[in-house]
PDB file of N, CA, C, O and CB in Angstrom:
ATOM      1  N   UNK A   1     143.857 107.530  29.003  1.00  0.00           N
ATOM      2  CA  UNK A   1     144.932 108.493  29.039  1.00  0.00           C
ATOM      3  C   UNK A   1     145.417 108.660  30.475  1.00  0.00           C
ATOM      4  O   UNK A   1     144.611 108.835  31.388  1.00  0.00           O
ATOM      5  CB  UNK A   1     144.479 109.838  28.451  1.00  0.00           C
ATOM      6  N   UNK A   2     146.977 108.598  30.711  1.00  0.00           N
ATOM      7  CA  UNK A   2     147.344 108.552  31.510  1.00  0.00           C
ATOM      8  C   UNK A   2     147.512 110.241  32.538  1.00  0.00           C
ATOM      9  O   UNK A   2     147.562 111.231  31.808  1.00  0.00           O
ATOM     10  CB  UNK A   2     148.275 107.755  31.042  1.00  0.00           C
ATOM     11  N   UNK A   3     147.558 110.414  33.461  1.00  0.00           N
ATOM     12  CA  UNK A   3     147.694 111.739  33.985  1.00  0.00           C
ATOM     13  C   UNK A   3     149.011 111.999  34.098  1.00  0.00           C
ATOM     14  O   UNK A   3     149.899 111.185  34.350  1.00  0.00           O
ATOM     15  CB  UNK A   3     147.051 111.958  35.217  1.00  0.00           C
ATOM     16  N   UNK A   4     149.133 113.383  33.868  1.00  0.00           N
ATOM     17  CA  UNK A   4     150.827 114.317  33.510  1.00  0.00           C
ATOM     18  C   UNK A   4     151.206 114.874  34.646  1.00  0.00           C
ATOM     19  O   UNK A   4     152.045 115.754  34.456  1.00  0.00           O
ATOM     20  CB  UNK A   4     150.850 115.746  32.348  1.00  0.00           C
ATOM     21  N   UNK A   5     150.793 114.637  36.230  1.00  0.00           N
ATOM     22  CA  UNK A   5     150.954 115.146  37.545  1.00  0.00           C
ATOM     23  C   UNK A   5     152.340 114.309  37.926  1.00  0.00           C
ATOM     24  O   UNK A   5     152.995 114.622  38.920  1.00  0.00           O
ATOM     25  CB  UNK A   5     149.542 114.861  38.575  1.00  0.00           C
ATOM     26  N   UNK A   6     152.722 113.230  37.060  1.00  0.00           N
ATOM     27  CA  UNK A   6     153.327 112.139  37.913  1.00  0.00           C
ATOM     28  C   UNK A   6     153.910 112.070  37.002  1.00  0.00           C
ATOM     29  O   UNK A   6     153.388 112.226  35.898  1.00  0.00           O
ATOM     30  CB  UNK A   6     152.741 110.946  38.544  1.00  0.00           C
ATOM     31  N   UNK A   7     156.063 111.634  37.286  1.00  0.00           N
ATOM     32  CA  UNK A   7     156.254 111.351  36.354  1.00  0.00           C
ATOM     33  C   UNK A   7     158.126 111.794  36.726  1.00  0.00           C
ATOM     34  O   UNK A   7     158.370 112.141  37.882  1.00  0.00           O
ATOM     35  CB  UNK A   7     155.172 112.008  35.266  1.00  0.00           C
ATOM     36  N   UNK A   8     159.062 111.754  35.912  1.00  0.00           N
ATOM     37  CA  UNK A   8     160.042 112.831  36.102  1.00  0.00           C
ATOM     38  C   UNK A   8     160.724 113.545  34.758  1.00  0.00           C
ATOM     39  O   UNK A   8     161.055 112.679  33.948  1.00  0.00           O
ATOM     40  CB  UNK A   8     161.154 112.214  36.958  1.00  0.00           C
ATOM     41  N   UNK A   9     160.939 114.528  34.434  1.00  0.00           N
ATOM     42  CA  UNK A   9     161.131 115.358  33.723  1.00  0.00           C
ATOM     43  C   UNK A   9     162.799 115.769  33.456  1.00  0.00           C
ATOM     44  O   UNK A   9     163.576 116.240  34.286  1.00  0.00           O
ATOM     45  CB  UNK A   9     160.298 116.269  34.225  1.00  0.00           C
ATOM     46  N   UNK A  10     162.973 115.549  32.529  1.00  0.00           N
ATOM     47  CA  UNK A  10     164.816 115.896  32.439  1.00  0.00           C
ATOM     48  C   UNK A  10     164.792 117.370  31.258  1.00  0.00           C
ATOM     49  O   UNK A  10     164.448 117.348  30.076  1.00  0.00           O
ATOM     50  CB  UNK A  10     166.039 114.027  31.439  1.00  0.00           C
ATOM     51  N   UNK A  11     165.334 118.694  32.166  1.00  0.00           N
ATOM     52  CA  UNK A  11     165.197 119.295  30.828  1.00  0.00           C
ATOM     53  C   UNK A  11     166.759 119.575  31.043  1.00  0.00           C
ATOM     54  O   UNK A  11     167.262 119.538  32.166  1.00  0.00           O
ATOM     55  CB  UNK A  11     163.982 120.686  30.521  1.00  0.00           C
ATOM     56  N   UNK A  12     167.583 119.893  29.730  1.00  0.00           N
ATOM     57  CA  UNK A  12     169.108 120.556  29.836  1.00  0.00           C
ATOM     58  C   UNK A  12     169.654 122.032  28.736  1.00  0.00           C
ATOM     59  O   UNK A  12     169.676 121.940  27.509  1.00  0.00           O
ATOM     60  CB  UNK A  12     170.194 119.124  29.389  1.00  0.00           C
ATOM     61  N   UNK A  13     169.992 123.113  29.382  1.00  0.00           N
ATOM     62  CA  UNK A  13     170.097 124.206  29.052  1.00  0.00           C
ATOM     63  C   UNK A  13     171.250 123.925  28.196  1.00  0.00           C
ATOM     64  O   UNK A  13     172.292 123.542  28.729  1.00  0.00           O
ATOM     65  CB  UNK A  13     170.133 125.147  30.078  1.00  0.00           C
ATOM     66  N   UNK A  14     171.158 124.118  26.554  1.00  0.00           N
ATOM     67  CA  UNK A  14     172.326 124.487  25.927  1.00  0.00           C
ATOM     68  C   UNK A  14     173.196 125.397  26.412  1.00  0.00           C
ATOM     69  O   UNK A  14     174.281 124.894  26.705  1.00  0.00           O
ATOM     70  CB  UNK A  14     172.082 124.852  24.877  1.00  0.00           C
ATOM     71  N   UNK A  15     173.095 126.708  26.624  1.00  0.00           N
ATOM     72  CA  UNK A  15     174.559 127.333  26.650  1.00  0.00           C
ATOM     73  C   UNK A  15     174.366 127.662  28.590  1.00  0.00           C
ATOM     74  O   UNK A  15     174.443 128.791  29.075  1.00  0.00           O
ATOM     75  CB  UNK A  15     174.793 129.168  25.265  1.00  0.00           C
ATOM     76  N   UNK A  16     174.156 126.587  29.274  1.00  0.00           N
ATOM     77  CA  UNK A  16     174.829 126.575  30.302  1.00  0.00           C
ATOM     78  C   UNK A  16     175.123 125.086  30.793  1.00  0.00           C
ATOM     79  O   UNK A  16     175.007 124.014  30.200  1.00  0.00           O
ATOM     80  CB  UNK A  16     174.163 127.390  31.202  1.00  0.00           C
ATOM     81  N   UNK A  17     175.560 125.407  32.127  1.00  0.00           N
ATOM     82  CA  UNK A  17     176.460 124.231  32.203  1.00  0.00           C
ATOM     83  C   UNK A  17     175.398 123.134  33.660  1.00  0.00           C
ATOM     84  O   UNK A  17     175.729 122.215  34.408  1.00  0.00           O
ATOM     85  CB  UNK A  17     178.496 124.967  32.762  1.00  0.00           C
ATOM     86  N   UNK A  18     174.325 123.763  33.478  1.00  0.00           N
ATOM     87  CA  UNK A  18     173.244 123.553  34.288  1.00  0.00           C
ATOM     88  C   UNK A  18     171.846 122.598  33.882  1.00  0.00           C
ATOM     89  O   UNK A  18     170.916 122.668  33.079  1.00  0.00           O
ATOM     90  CB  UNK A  18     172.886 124.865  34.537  1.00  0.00           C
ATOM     91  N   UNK A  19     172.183 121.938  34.652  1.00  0.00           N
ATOM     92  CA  UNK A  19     171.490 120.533  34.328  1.00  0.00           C
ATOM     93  C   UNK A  19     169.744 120.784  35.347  1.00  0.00           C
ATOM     94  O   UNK A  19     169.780 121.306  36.461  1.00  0.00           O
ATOM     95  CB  UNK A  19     172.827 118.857  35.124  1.00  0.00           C
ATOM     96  N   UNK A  20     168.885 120.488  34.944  1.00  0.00           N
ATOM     97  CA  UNK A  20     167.867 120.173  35.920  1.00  0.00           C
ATOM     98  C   UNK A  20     166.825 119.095  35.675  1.00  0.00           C
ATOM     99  O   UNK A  20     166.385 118.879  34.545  1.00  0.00           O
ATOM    100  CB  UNK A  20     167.194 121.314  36.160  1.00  0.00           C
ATOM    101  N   UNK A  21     166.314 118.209  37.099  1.00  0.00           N
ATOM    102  CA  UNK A  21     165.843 117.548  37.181  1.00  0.00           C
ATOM    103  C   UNK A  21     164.793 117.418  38.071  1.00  0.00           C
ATOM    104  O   UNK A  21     164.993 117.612  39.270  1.00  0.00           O
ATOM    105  CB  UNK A  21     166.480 117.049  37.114  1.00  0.00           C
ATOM    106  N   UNK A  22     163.573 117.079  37.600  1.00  0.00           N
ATOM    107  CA  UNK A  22     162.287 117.530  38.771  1.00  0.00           C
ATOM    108  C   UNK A  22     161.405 116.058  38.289  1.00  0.00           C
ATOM    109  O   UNK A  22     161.214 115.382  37.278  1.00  0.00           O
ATOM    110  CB  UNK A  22     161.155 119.546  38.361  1.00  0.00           C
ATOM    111  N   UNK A  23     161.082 116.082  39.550  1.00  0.00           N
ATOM    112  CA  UNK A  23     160.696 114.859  40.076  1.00  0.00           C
ATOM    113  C   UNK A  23     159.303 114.816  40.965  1.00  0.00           C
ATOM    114  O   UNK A  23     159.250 115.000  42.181  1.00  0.00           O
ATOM    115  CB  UNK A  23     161.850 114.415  40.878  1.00  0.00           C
ATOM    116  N   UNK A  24     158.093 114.509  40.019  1.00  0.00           N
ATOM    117  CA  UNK A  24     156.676 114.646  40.784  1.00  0.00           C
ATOM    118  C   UNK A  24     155.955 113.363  40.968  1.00  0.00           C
ATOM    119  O   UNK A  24     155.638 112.613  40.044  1.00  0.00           O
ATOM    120  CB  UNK A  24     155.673 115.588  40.002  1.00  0.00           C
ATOM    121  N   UNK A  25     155.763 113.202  41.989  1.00  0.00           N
ATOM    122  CA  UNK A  25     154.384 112.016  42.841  1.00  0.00           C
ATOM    123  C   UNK A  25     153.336 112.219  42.721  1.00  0.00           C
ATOM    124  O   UNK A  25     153.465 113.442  42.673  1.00  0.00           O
ATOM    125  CB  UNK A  25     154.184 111.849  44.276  1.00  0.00           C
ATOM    126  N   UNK A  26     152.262 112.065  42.616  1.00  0.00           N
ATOM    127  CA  UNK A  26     151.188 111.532  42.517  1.00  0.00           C
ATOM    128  C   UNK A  26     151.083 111.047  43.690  1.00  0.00           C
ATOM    129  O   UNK A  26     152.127 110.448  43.947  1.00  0.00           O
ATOM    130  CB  UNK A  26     151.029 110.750  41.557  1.00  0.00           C
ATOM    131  N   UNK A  27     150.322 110.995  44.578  1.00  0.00           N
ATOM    132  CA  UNK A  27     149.525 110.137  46.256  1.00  0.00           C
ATOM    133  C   UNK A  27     148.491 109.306  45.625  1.00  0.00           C
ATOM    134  O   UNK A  27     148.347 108.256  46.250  1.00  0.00           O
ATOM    135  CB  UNK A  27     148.504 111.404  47.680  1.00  0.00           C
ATOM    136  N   UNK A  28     147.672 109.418  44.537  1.00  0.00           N
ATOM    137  CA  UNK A  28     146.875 108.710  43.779  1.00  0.00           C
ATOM    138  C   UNK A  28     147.372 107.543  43.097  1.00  0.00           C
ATOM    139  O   UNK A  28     146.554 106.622  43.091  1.00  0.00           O
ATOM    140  CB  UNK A  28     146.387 109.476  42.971  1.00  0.00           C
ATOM    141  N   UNK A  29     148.411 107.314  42.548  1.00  0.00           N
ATOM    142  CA  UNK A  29     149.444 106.290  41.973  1.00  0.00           C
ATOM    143  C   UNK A  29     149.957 105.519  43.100  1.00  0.00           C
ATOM    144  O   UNK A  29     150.337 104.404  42.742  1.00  0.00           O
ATOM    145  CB  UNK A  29     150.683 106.974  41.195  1.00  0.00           C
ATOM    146  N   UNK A  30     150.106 105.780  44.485  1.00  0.00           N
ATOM    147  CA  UNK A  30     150.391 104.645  45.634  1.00  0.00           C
ATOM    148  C   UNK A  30     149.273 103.328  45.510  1.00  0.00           C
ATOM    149  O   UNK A  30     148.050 103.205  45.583  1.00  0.00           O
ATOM    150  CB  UNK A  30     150.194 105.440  47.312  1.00  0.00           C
ATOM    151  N   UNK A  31     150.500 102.394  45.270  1.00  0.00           N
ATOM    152  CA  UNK A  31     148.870 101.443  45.871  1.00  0.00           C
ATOM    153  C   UNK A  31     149.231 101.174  47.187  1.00  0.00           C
ATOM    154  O   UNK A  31     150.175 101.505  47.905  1.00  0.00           O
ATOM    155  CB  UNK A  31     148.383  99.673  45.046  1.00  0.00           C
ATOM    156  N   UNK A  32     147.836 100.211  47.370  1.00  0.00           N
ATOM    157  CA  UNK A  32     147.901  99.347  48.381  1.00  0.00           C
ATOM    158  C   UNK A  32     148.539  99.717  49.580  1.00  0.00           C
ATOM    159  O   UNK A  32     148.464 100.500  50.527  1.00  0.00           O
ATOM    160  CB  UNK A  32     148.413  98.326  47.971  1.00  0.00           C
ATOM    161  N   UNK A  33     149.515  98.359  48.885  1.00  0.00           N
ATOM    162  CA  UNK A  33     150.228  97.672  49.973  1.00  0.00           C
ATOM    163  C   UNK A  33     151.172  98.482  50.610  1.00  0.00           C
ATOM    164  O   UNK A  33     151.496  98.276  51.780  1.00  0.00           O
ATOM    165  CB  UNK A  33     150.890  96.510  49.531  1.00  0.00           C
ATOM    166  N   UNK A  34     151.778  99.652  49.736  1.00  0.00           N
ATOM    167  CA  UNK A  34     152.591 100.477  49.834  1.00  0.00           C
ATOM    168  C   UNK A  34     152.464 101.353  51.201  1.00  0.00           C
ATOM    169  O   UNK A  34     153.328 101.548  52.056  1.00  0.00           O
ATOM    170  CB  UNK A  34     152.514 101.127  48.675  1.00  0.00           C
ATOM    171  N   UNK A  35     150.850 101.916  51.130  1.00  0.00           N
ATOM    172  CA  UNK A  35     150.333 102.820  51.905  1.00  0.00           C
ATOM    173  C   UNK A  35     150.130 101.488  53.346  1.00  0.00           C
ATOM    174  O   UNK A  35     150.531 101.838  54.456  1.00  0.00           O
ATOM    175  CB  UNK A  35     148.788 103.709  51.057  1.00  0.00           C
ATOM    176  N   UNK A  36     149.742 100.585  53.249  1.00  0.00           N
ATOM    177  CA  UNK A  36     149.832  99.282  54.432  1.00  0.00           C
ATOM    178  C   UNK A  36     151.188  99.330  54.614  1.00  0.00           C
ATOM    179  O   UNK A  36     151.321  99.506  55.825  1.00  0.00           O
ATOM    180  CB  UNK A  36     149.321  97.590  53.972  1.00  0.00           C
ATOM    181  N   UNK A  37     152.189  99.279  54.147  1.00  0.00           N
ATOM    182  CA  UNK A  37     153.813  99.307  54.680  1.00  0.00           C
ATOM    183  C   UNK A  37     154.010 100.578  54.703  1.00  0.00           C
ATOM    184  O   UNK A  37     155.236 100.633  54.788  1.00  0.00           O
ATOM    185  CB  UNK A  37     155.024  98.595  53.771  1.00  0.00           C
ATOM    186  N   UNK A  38     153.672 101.525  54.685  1.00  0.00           N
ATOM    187  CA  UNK A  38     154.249 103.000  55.162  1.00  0.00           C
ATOM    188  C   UNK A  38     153.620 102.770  56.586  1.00  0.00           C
ATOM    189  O   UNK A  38     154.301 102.707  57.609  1.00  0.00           O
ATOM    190  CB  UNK A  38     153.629 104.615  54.201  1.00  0.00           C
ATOM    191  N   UNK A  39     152.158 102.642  56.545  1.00  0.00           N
ATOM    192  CA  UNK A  39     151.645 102.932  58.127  1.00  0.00           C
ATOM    193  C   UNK A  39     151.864 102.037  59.216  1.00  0.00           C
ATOM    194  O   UNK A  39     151.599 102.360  60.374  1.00  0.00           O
ATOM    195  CB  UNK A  39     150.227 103.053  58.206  1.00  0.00           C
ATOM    196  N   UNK A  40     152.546 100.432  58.756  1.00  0.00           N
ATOM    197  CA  UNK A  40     152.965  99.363  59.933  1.00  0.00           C
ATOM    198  C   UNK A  40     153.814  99.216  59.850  1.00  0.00           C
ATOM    199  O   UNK A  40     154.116  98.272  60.580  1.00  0.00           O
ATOM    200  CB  UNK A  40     152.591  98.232  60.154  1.00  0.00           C
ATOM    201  N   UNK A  41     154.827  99.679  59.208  1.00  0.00           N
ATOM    202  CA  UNK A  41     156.226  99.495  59.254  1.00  0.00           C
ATOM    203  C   UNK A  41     157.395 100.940  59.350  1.00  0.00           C
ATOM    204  O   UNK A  41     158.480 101.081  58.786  1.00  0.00           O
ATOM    205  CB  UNK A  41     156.438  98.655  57.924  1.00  0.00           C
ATOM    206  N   UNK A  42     156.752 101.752  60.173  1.00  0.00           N
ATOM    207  CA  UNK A  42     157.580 102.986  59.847  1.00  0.00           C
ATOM    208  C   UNK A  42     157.001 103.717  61.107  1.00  0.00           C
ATOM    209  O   UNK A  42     155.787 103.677  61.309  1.00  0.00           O
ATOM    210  CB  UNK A  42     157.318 103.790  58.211  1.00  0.00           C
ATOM    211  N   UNK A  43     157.672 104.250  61.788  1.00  0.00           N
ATOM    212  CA  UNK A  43     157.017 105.148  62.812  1.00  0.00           C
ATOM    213  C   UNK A  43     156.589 104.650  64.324  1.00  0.00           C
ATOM    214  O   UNK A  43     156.668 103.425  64.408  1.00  0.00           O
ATOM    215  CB  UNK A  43     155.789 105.604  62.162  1.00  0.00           C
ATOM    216  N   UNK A  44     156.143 105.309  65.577  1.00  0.00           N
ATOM    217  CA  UNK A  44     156.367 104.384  66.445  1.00  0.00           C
ATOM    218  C   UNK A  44     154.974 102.871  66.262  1.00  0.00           C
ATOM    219  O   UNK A  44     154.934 101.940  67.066  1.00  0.00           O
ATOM    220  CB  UNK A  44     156.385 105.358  67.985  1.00  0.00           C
ATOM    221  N   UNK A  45     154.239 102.971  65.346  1.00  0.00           N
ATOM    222  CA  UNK A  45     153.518 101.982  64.735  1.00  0.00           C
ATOM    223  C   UNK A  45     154.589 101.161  64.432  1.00  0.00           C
ATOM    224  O   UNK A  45     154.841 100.423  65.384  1.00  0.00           O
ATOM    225  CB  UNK A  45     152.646 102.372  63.590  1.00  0.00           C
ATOM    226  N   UNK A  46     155.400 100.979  63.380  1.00  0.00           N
ATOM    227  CA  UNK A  46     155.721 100.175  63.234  1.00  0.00           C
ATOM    228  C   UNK A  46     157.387  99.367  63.816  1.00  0.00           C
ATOM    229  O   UNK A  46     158.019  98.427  63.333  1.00  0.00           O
ATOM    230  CB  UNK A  46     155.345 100.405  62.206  1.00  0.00           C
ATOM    231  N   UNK A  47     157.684 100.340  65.162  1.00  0.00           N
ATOM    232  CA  UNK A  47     158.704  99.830  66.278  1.00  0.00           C
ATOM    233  C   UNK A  47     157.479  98.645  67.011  1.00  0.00           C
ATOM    234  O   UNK A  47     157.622  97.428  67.133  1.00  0.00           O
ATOM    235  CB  UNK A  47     159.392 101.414  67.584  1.00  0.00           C
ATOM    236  N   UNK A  48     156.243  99.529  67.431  1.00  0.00           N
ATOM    237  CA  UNK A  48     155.202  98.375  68.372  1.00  0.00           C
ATOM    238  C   UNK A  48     155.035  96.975  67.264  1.00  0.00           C
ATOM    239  O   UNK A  48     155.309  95.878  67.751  1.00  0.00           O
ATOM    240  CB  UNK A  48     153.187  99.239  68.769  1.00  0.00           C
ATOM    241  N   UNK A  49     154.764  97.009  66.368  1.00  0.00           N
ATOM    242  CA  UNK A  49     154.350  96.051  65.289  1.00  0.00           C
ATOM    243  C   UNK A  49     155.505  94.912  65.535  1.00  0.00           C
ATOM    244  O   UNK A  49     155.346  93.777  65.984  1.00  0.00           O
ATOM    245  CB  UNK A  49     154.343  96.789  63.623  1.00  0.00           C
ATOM    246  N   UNK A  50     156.605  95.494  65.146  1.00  0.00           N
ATOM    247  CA  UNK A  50     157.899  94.560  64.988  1.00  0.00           C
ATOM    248  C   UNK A  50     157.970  93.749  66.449  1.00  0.00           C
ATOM    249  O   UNK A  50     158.166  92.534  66.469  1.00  0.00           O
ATOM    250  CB  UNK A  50     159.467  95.576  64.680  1.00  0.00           C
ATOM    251  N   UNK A  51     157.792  94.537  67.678  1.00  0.00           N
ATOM    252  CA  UNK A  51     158.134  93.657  68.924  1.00  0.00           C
ATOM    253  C   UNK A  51     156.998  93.363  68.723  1.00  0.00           C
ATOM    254  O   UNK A  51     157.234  92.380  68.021  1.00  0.00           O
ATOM    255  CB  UNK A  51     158.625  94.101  70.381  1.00  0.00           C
ATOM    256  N   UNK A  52     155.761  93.417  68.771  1.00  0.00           N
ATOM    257  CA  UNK A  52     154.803  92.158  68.461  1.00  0.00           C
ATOM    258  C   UNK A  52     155.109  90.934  67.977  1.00  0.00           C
ATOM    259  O   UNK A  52     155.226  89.831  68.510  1.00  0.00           O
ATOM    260  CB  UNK A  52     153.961  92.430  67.639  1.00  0.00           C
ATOM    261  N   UNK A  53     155.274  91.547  66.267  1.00  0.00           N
ATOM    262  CA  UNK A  53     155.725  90.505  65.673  1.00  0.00           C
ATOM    263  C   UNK A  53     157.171  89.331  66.563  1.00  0.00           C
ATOM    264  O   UNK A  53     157.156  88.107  66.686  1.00  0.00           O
ATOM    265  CB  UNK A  53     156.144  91.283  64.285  1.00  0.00           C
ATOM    266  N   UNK A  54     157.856  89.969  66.856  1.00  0.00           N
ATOM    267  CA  UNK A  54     159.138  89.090  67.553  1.00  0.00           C
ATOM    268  C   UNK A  54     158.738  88.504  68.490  1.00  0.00           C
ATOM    269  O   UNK A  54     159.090  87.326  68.546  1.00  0.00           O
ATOM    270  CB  UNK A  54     160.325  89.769  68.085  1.00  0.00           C
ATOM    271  N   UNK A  55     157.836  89.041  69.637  1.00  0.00           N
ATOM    272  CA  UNK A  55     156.982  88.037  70.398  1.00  0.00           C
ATOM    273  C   UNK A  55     156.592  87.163  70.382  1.00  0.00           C
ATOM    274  O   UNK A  55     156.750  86.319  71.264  1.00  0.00           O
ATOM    275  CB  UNK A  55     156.312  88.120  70.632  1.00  0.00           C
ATOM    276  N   UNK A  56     155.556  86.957  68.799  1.00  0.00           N
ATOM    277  CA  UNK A  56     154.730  85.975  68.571  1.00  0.00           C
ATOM    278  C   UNK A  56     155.569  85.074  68.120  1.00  0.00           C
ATOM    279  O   UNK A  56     155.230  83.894  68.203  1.00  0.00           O
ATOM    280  CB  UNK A  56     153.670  86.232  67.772  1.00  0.00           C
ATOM    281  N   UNK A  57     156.938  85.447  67.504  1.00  0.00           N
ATOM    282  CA  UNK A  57     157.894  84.256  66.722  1.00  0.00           C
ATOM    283  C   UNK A  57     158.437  83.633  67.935  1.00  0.00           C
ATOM    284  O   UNK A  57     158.507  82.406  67.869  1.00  0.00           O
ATOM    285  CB  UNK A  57     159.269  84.840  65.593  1.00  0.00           C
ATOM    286  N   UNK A  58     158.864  84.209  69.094  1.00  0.00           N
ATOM    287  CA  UNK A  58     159.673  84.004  69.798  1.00  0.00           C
ATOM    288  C   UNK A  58     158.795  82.667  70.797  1.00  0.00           C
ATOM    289  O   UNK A  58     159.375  81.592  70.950  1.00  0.00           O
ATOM    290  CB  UNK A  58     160.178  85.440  70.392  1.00  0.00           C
ATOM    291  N   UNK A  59     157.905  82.811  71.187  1.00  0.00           N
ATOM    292  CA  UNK A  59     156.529  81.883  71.479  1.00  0.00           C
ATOM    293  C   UNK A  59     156.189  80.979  71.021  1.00  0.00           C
ATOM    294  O   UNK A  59     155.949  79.905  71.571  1.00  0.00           O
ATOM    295  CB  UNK A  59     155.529  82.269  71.352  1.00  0.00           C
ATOM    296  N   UNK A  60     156.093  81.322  69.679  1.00  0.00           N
ATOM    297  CA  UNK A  60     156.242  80.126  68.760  1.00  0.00           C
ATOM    298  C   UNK A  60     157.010  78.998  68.671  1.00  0.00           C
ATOM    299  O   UNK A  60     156.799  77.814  68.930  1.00  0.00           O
ATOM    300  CB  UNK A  60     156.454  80.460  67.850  1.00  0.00           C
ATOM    301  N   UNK A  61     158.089  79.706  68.185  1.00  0.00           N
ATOM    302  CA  UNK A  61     159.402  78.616  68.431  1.00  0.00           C
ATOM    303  C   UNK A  61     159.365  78.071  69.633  1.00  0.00           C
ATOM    304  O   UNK A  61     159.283  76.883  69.945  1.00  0.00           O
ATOM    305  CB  UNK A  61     160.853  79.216  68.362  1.00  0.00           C
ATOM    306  N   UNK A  62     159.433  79.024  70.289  1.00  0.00           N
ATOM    307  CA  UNK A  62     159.375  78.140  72.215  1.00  0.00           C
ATOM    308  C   UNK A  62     158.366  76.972  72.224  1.00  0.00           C
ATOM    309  O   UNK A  62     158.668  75.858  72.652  1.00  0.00           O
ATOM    310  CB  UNK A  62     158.582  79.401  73.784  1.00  0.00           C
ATOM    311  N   UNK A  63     157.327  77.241  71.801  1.00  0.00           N
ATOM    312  CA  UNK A  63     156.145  75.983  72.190  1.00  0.00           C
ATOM    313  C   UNK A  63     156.211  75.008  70.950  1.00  0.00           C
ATOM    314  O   UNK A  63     155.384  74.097  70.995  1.00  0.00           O
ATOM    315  CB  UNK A  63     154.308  76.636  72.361  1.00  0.00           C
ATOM    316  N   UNK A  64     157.118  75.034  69.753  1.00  0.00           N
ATOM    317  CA  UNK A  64     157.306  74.082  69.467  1.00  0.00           C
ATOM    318  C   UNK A  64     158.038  73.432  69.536  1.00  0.00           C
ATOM    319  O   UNK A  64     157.878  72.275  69.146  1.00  0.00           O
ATOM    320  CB  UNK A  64     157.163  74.022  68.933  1.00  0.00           C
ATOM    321  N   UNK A  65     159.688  74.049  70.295  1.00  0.00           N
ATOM    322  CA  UNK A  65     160.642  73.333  71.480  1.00  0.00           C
ATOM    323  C   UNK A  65     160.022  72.637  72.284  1.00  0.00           C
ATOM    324  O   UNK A  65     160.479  71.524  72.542  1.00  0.00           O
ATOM    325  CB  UNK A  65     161.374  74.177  72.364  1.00  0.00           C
ATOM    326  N   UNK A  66     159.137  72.961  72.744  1.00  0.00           N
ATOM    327  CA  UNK A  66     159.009  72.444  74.426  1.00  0.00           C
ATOM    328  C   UNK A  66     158.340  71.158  73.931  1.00  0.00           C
ATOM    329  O   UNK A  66     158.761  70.038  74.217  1.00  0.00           O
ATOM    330  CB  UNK A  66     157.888  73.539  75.755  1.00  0.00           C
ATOM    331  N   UNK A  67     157.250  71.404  73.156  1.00  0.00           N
ATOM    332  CA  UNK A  67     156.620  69.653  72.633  1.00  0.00           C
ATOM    333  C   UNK A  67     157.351  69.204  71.672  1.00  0.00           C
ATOM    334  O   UNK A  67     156.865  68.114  71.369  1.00  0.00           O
ATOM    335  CB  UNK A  67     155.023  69.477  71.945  1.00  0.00           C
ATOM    336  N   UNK A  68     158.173  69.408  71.072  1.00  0.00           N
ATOM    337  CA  UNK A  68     159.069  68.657  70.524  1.00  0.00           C
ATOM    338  C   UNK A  68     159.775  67.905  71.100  1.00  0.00           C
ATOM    339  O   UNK A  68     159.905  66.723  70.784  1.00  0.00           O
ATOM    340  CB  UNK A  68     159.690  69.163  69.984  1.00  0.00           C
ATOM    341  N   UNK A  69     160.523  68.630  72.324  1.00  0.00           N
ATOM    342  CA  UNK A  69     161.123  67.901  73.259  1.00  0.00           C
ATOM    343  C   UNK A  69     160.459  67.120  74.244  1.00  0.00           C
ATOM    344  O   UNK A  69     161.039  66.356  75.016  1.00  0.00           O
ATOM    345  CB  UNK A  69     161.816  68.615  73.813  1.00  0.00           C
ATOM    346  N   UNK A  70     159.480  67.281  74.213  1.00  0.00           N
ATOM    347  CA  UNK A  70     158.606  66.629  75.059  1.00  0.00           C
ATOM    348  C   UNK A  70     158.073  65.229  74.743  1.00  0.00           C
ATOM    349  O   UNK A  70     157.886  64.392  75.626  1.00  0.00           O
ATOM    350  CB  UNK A  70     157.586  67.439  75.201  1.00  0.00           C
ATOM    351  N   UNK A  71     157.853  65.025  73.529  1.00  0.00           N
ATOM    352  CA  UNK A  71     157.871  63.863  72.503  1.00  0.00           C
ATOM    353  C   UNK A  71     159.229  63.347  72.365  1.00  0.00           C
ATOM    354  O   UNK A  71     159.069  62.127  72.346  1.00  0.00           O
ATOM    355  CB  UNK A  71     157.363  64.292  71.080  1.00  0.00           C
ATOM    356  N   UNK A  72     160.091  63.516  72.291  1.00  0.00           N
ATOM    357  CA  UNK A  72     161.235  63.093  71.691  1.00  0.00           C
ATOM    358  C   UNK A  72     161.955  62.363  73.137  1.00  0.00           C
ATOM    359  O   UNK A  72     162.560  61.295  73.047  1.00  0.00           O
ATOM    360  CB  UNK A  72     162.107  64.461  70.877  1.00  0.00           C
ATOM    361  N   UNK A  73     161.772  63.202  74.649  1.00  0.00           N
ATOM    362  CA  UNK A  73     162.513  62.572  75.407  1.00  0.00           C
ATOM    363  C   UNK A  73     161.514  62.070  76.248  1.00  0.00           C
ATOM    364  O   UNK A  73     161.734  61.992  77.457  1.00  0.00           O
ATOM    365  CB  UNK A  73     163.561  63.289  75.966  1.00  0.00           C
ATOM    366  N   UNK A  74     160.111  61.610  75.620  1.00  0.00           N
ATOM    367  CA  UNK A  74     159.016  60.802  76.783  1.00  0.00           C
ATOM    368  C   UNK A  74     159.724  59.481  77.126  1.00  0.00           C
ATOM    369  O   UNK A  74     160.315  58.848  76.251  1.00  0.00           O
ATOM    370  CB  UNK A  74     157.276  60.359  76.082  1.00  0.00           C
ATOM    371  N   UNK A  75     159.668  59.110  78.269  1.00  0.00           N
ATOM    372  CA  UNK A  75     159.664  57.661  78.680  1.00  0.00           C
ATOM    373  C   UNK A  75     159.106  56.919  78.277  1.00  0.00           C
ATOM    374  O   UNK A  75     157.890  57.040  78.135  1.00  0.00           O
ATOM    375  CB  UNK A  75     159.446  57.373  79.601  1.00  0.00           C
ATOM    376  N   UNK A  76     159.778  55.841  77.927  1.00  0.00           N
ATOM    377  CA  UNK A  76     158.178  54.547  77.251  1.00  0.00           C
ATOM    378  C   UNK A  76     158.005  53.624  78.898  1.00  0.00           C
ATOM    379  O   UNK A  76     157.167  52.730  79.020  1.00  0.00           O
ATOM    380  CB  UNK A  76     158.969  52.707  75.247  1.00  0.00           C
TER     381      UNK A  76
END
């Protein structure tokens, strides 16, 4: 059986013209990965993360320019 904490609820009042809608979470129903992408991708965590990350790409690519080119225009 599933738990009734979580979920969203539509109720609508006949004789008014008033609609309501409520809307509950659960923190227990997060998985994972979710709670791993809230905490490295959001906040000044995840501004540091990203220039990390762009670093390491940026390095990357570079050092496989440089021996690429390095092979490609060797002298025989």
């Amino acid at each position: 059986m599933q738990p009734q904490d979580a979920g969203v609820q539509y109720s609508r009042w006949n004789n008014s013209s008033r609609d309501e809608v409520s809307v509950n979470t659960s923190t227990a129903e997060v998985s994972g990965c979710k709670r791993i992408y809230t905490k490295l991708c959001t906040g000044k965590i995840g501004i540091a993360v990203k220039v990390i990350g762009g670093n390491i790409l940026f390095w990357t690519v570079f050092v496989i320019g440089y021996v690429t080119g390095y092979y490609v225009h060797k002298c025989k």
